[in-house]
C-alpha positions as CSV (number, residue, x, y, z in Angstrom):
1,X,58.3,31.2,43.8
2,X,58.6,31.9,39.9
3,X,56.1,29.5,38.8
4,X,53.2,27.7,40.2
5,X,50.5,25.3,38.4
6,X,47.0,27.0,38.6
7,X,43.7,26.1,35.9
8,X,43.9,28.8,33.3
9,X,40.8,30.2,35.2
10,X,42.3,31.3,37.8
11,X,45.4,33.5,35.9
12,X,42.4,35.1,34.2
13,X,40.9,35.9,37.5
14,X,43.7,37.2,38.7
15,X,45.0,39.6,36.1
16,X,41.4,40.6,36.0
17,X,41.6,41.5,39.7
18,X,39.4,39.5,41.0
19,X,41.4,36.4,42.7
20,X,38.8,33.9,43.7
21,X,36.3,35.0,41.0
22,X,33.3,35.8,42.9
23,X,32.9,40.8,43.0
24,X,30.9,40.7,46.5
25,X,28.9,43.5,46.1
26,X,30.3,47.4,45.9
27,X,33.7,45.3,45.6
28,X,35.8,46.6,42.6
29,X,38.3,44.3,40.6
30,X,42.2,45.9,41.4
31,X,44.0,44.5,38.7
32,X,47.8,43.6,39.7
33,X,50.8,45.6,39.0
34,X,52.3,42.6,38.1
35,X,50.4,40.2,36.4
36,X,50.8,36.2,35.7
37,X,51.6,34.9,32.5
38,X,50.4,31.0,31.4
39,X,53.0,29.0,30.2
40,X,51.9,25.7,28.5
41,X,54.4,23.1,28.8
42,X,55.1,21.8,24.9
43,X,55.2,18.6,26.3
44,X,51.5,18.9,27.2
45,X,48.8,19.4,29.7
46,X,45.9,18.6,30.8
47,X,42.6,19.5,30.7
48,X,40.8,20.2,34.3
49,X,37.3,19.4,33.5
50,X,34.1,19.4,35.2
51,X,32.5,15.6,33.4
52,X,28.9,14.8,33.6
53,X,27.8,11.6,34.1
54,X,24.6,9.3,33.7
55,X,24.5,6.9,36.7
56,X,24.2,3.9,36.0
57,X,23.1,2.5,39.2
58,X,19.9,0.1,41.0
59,X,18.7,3.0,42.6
60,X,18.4,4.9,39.1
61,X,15.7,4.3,37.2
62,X,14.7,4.4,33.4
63,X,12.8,8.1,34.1
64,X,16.0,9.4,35.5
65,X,18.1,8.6,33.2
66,X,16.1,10.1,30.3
67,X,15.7,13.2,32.1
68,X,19.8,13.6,33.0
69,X,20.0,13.0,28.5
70,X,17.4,16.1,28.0
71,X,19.7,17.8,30.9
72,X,22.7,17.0,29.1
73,X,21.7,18.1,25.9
74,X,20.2,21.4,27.2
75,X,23.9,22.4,28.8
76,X,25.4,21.3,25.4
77,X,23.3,24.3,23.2
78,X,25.4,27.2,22.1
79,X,24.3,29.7,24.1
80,X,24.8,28.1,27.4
81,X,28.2,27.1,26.5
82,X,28.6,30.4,25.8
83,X,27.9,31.8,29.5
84,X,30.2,29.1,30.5
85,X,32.8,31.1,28.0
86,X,32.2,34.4,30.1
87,X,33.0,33.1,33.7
88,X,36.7,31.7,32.3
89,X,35.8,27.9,31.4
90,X,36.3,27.1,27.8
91,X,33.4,25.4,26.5
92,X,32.7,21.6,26.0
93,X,30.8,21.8,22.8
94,X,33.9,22.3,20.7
95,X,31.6,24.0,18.1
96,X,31.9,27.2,20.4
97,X,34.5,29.1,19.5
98,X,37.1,30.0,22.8
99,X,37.2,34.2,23.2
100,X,36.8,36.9,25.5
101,X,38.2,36.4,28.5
102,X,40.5,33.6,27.2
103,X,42.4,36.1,25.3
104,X,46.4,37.5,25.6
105,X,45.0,40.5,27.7
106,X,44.8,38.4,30.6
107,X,47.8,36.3,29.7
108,X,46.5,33.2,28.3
109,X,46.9,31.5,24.6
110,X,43.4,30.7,23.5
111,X,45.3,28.5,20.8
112,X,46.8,26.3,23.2
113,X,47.3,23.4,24.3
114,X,49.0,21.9,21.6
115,X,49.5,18.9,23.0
116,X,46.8,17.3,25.4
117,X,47.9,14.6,28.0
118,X,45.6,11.9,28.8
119,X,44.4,11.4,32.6
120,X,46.2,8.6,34.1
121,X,44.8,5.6,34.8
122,X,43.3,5.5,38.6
123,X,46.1,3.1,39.7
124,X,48.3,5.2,38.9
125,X,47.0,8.1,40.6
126,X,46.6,5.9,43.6
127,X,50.1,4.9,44.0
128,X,50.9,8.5,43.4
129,X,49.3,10.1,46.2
130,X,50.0,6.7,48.2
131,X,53.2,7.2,47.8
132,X,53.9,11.3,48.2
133,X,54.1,11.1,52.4
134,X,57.2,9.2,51.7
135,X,58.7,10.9,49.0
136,X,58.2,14.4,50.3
137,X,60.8,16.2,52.1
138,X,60.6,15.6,55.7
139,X,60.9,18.9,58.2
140,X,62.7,20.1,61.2
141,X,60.2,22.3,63.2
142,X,60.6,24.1,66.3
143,X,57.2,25.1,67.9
144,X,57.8,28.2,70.2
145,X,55.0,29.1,72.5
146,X,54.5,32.0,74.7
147,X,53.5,31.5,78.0
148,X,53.3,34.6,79.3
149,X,51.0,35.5,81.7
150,X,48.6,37.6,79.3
151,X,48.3,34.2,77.7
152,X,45.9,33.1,81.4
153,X,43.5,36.0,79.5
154,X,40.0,34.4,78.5
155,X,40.0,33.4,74.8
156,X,36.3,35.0,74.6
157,X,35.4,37.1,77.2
158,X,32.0,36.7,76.5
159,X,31.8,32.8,77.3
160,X,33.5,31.7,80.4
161,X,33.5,28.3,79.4
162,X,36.0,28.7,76.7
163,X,39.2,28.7,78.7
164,X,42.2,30.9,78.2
165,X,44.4,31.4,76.0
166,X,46.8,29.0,76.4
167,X,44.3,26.7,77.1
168,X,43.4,27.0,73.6
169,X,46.5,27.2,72.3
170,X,47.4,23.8,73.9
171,X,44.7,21.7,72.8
172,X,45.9,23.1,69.0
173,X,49.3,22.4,69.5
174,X,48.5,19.2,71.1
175,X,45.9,18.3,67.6
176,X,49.1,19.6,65.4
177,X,50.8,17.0,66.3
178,X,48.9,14.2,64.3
179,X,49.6,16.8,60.8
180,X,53.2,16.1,61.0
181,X,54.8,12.8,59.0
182,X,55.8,10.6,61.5
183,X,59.8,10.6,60.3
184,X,59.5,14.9,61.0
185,X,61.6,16.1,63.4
186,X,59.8,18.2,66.4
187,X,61.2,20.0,69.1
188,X,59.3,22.3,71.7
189,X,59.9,25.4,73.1
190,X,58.2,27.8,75.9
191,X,59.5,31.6,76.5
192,X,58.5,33.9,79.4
193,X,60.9,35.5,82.0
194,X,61.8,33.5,85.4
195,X,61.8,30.3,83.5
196,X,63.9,27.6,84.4
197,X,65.3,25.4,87.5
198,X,66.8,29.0,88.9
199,X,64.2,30.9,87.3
200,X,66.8,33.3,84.9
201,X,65.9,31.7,81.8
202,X,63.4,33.1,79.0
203,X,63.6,30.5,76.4
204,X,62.9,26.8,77.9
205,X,63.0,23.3,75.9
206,X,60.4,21.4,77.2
207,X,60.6,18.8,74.4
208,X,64.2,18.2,72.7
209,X,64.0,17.9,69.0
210,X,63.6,13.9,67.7
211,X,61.0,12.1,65.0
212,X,57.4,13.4,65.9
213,X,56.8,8.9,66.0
214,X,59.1,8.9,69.1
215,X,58.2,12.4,71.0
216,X,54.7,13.2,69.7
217,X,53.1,11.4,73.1
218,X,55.7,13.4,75.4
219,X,55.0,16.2,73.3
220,X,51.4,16.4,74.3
221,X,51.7,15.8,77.8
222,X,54.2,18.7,78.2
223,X,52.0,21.0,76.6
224,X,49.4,19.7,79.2
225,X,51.2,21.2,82.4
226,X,51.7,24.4,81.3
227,X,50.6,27.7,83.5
228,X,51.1,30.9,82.0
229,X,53.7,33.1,84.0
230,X,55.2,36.3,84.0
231,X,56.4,38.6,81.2
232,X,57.4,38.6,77.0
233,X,60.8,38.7,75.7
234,X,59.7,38.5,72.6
235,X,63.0,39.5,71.1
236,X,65.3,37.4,72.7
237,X,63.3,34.3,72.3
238,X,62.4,34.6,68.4
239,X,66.5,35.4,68.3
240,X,67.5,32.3,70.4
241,X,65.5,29.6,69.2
242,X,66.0,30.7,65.9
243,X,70.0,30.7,66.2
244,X,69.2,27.3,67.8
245,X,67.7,25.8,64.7
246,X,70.3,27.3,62.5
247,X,72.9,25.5,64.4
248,X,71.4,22.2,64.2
249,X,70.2,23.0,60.5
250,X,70.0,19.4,57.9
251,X,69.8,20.6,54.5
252,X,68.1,16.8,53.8
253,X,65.0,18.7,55.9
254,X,62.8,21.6,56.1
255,X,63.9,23.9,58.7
256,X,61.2,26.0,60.4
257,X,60.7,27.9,63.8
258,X,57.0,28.1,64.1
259,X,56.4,30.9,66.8
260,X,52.8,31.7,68.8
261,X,52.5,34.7,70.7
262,X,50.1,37.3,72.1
263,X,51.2,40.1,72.7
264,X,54.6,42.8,72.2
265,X,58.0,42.7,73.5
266,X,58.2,42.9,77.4
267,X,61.3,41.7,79.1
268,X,61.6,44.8,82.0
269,X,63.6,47.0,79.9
270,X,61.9,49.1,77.3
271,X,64.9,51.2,76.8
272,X,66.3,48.9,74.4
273,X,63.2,47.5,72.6
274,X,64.6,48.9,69.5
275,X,68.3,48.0,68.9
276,X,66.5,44.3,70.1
277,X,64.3,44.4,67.3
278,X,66.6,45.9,64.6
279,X,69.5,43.0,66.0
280,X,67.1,40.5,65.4
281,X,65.8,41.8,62.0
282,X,69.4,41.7,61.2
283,X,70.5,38.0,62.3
284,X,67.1,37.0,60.4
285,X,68.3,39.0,57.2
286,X,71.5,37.6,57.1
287,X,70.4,34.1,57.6
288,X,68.3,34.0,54.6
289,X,68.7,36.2,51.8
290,X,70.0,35.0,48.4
291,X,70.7,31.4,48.2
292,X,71.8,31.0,52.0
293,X,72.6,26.9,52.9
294,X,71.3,27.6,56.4
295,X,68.1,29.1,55.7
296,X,65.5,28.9,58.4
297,X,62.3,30.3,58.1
298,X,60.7,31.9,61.0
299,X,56.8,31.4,61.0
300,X,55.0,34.1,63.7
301,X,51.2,33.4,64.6
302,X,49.7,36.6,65.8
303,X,47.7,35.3,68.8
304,X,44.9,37.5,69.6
305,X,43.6,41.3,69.5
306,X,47.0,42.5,71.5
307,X,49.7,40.8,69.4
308,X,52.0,42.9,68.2
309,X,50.8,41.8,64.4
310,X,53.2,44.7,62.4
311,X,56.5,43.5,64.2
312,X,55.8,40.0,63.5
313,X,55.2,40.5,59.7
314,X,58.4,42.5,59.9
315,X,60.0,38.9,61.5
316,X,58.6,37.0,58.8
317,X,59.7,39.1,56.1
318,X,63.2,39.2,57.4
319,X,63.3,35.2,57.3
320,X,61.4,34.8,53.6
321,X,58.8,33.7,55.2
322,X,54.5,34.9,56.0
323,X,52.8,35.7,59.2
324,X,49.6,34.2,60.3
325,X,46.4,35.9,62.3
326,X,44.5,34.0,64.9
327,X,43.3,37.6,66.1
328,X,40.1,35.3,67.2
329,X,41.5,33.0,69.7
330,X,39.0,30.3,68.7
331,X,40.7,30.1,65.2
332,X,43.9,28.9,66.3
333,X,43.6,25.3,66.0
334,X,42.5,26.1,62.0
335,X,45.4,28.7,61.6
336,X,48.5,26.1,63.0
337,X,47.1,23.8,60.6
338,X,47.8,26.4,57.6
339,X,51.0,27.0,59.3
340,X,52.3,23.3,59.2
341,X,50.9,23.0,55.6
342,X,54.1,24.5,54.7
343,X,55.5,21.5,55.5
């Protein structure tokens, strides 16, 4: 993206080289080669403040009160507005001059606003965010899940009780659901070797694409039966379903392949691991660079310690898009969340 709204703070942070503000110790700020500059719209903007209030509540007595004035007062002195000043906030006692580090250097104005918005009234922030599910662009999502038979592996080896896997990965997939808008579209897909009715098929839809309100349930209980079997054409199925969800593509939607796997490409034939992966990196390319009508973005979730993490970032890439790690197979349920976010 070419712009994003951020508080002030944190474009100072990051020019400084230190992103979320907090230098653990022995860790050194790395400024950026290319840093952010704050634009300040001149229609106005608004102040993202930290208020202090006085209570005034039954359960608050007289005492309290007094003592949250003294408080107040203390905070409001010079020279603790001034350490505010030095971590990036500019100070509420207006009689504190704004400096070092709101300065050019780090690519802020200390002279602006010149214009300040007032808050909106809570109503209207209400309706707002009331109203965003149904305004926001609604998504077509494949979820691709490999059920290979390294997916039977334990999640942690070191406590029996916590299942494979896939057993894992099931119950997140099976929670994911519930994160989608109820007008998304969903489809779901399973890729192995000896798949299928006749067992000669490496990509398998279990669930045909339709609104997440009508196939959410059916969803779930698919995912349910699953066993994990045989081999990883990992290749194959990242091209396939991909090519899939270009062919049914609705500009009016988000179109996404969300793809979980463990481990590297395995189909039987190594010999041609390599003009596989360059094929595929090419149909990804193609599909989405400059301003392509039926992009598709191709999200991989590195599923465990043996997923071939450097090929999949090298599939994201291809498709404009970002890898995720769930190297800890007890983080995947967090980690799909984060992945659907984008949507």
């Amino acid at each position: 993206m070419s712009a994003v709204a951020v508080e002030e703070k944190s474009v100072i942070d990051y020019n400084k080289g230190n992103p979320d503000g907090i230098l653990d110790p022995g860790e050194q700020p790395r400024p950026p080669k290319v840093p952010l500059v704050a634009i300040y719209p001149k229609e106005g903007t608004l102040f993202s403040d930290s208020p202090y209030f006085i209570l005034d509540a039954p359960w608050v007595n007289q005492k309290q009160k007094d003592a949250a004035k003294v408080f107040e007062a203390f905070i409001k002195e010079p020279d603790k507005q001034q350490q505010v000043l030095s971590f990036g906030f500019r100070p509420g006692n207006t009689a504190v001059p704004v400096g070092d580090p709101i300065i050019g250097a780090y690519g802020v104005d200390p002279n602006q606003p010149q214009t300040l918005l007032e808050v909106p009234q809570a109503r209207v922030l209400t309706t707002l965010l009331d109203k965003w599910a149904a305004q926001r662009k609604k998504a077509r999502v494949t979820l691709v899940l490999d059920v290979s038979g390294s997916m039977g592996d334990p999640a942690d080896p070191k406590n029996p009780n916590a299942g494979t896997k896939l057993d894992l990965a099931k119950q997140a997939i099976r929670d994911a659901i519930g994160l989608f808008s109820p007008d998304d579209d969903i489809s779901f897909v399973i890729f192995s070797t000896g798949l299928g009715p006749q067992e000669d098929q490496k990509v398998l839809e279990v669930v045909p694409s339709g609104r997440v309100a009508d196939v959410g349930e059916r969803l779930r209980s698919a995912v349910e039966g699953l066993s994990p079997v045989n081999d990883t054409p990992l290749y194959d199925a990242t091209k396939q379903t991909y090519q899939t969800a270009v062919t049914q593509f609705d500009p009016t939607r988000i179109n996404a392949v969300v793809l979980l796997t463990d481990g590297k490409n395995d189909d039987g034939n190594p010999d041609d691991d390599q003009r596989q992966l360059q094929d595929l990196l090419n149909v990804l390319r193609s599909g989405n660079e400059g301003q392509a009508s039926h992009a598709v973005r191709v999200f991989p979730i590195a599923y465990g310690a043996d997923a071939d993490a450097d090929t999949l970032k090298a599939i994201a890439d291809a498709s404009s898009s970002a890898v995720y790690s769930a190297k800890d197979p007890k983080t995947i349920s967090q980690v799909l969340n984060a992945v659907i976010s984008n949507f």
